[in-house]
N, C-alpha and C positions, 0 to 999 in steps of 0.2 A: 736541170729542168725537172719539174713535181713531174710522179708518176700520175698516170692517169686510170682514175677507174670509176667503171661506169657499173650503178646500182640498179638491181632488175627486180624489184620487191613490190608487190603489190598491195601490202598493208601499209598503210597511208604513215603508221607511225613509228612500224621499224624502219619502212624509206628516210624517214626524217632523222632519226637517228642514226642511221649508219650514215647518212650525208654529211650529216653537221659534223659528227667526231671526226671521218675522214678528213674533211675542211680544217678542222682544225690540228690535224697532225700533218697539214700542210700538201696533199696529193690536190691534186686537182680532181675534181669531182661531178658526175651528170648523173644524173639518177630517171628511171622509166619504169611504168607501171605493169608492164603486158611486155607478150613476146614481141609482137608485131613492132611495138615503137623502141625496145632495143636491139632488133635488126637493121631499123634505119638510123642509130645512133653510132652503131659498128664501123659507118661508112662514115660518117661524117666527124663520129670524135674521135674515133680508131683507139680506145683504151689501151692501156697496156694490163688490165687485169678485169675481168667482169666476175661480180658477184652476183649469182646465180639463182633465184630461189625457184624450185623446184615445181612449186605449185602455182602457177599462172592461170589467169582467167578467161585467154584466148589461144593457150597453144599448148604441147607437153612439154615439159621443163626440160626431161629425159632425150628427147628430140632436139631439141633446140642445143642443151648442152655438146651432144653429139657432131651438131651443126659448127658453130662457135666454135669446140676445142681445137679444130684444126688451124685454127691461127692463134689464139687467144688462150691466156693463163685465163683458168677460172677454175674461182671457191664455187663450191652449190653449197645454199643452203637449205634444208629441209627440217620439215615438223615429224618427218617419219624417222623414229629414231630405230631404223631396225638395218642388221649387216646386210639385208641384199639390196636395199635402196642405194647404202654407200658403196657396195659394190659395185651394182649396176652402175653408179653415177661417174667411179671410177674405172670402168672397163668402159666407159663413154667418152673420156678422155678428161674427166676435172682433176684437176691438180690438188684438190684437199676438198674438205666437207666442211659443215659445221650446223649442229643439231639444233634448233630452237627446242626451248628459249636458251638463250646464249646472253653470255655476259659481255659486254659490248669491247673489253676490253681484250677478251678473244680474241677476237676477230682483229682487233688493231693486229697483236702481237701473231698473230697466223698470216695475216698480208706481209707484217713486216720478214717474216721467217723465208716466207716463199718467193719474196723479190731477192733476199741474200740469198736464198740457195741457188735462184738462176742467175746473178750475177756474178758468185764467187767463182774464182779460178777452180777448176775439176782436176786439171793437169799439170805435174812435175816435169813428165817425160819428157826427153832430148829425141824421140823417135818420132820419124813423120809419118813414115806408112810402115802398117805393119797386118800380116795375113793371122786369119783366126777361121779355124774349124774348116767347112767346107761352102768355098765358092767366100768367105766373106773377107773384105780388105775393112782397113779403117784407116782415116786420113788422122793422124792422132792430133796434129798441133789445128787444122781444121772441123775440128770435131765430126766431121763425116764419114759416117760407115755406108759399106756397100756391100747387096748380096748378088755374087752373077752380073756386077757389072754395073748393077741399076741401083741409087742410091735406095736406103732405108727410112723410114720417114719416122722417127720420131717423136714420142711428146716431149718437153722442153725437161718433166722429171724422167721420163724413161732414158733419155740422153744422160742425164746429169748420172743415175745410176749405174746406167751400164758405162760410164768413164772412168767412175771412181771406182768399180770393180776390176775394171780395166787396167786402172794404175795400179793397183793392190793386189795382181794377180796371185794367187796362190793362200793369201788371205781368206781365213774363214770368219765372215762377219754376222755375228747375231741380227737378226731384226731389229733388237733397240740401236745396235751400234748403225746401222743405216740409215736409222729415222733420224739420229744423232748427226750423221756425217752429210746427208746427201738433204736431209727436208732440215735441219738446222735443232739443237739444242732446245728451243724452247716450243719445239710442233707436239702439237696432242693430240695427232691422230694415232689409231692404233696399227699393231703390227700389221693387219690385212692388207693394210695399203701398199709393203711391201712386196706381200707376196702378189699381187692383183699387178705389178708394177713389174715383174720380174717374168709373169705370164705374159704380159704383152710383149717384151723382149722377145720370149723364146718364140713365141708369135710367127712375128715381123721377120727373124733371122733364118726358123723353121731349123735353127742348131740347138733343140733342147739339152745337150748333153756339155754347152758352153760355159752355163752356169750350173753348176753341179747346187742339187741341195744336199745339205750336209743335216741328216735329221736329228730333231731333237737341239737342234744346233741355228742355222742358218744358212745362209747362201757363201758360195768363192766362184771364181772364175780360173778355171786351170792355165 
């Protein structure tokens, strides 16, 4: 079945272009102008990916992303080409960015990065549960971690990162090597994403000491 993804762009002619190319690289496709009428599209066409653009003519893009991320993969895209936009946007829960103006061909090859990095298998391991640090279990062959009992919640890349660090225990992996392994060979975001991505972890698990950074270097999981 085509994946589904719904376009939230308010200029009449990037809508029309990110539609049509979608269309014709075969996803299924609904596109909306404003915030308001892509929260009522959320329910009814349930996307598996919303493209985001930041600057809406009835609502905060920022907000709204915040809203969405918790069920939903989404690109934002923005005219503000500056790190604490993409930051914020990614400490809001979007799964990548992408600057206008943009090459339309991007954005194909960024959706297609980001649907393989969530579908690709994370896991080798033969272990099903196994304890890390303090207070936290992971279910390994069900991808669910627990802190105290009470499950941890996830974004669909903070999961895929914190697995594949998971399975590579002891491994010191550079930034490029994880934009490499976990967002897929041909993602163009830069290294910050990583590190913006490794903060929510320590977050969520309050084990800052799980992921060691190794400076000058990158991140491991002891």
């Amino acid at each position: 079945m085509a994946k589904k993804i719904l376009v939230v762009e308010d200029e009449y002619s990037i809508n029309d272009i990110l539609t049509i190319t979608l269309k014709n690289e075969g996803y299924t496709v609904e596109s909306v102008f404003n915030g308001e009428d892509a929260l009522g599209k959320l329910v009814t066409f349930k996307p598996d990916l919303v493209l985001l653009d930041l600057m809406l003519p009835d609502m905060d893009g920022f907000e709204l992303c915040k809203e969405i991320s918790k069920d939903y993969l989404v690109i934002m895209i923005t005219a503000r080409d500056n790190i604490f936009d993409k930051i914020l946007g990614l400490e809001l829960g979007a799964d990548d960015y992408i600057v206008k103006p943009f090459e339309i061909r991007e954005v194909v090859v960024r959706i297609k990065a980001l649907f393989r990095s969530i579908e690709k298998e994370k896991t080798n391991s033969t272990e099903d549960f196994i304890e890390l640090g303090e207070g936290i279990e992971v279910d390994v062959l069900g991808k669910r971690v627990f802190k105290n009992g009470e499950e941890v919640q996830f974004k669909r890349q903070e999961a895929a990162l914190f697995f594949f660090l998971l399975n590579n225990r002891n491994r010191v992996f550079t930034r490029a090597e994880l934009l490499d392994k976990v967002w897929g060979y041909d993602y163009y975001g830069d290294s910050r994403t990583v590190d913006v991505h490794i903060r929510r972890i320590r977050a969520k698990l309050d084990e800052p000491s799980l992921i060691e950074t190794v400076f000058g270097t990158g991140y491991v999981m002891r």
